[in-house]
N, C-alpha and C positions, 0 to 999 in steps of 0.2 A: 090834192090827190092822196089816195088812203096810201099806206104802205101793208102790202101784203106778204104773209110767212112762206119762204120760198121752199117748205116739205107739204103746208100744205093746198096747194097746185089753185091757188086763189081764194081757196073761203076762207083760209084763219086769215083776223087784220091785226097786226102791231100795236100794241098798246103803252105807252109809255105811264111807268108807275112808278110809285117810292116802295122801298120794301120801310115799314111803320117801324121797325126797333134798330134801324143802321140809319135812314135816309137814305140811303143809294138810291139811285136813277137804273133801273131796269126797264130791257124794251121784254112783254112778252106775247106772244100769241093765243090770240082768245080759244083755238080751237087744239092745239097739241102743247100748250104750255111751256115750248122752247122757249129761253131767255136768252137778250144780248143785252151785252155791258154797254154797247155802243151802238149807234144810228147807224154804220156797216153790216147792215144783215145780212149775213150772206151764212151758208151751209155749214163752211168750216171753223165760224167763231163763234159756236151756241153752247148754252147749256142749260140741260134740260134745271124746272123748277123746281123741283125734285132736289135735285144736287144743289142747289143755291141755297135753298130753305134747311134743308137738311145740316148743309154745315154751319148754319147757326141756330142747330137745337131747336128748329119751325118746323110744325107743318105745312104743306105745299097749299095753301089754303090761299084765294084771292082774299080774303079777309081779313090778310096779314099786311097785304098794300093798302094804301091810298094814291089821293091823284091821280086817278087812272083817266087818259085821256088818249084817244087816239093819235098814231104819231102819223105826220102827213107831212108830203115832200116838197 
C-alpha cells in the first residue's frame, strides 16, 4: 500500500530517497516536495525541500537524491 502526502488530499505519493552529498534517508512528496526525516508523516513534522537543500548550499533539485523508491506500508 502506497503512502500518500497528507496536504496533498491523495495525489502526491511518498518517496523515500538519499540526499547524494550527506546520505540521509529523506521521505519526499512527488507532488508539493514536503520532506520527512521519518516514516511518521504526519502535518506537524515536515519540511519543506526547499529548507533541507538550502542548508546545505543545494539546490532543491530531485537530481540531487538517488534511490528514490516509493515508501509503502
Amino acid at each position: 500500500m502506497m503512502v500518500y502526502c497528507p496536504f496533498c488530499i491523495g495525489n502526491g505519493l511518498i518517496y523515500k530517497a538519499v540526499i547524494k552529498v550527506t546520505g540521509d534517508i529523506i521521505y519526499i512528496c512527488d507532488e508539493c516536495d514536503m520532506v520527512w526525516k521519518t516514516t511518521d508523516i504526519t502535518e506537524e513534522n515536515c519540511f519543506t525541500f526547499r529548507e533541507i537543500m538550502s542548508a546545505l548550499g543545494r539546490k532543491d533539485l530531485w537530481s540531487e537524491l538517488s534511490d528514490i523508491t516509493p515508501l509503502e506500508k
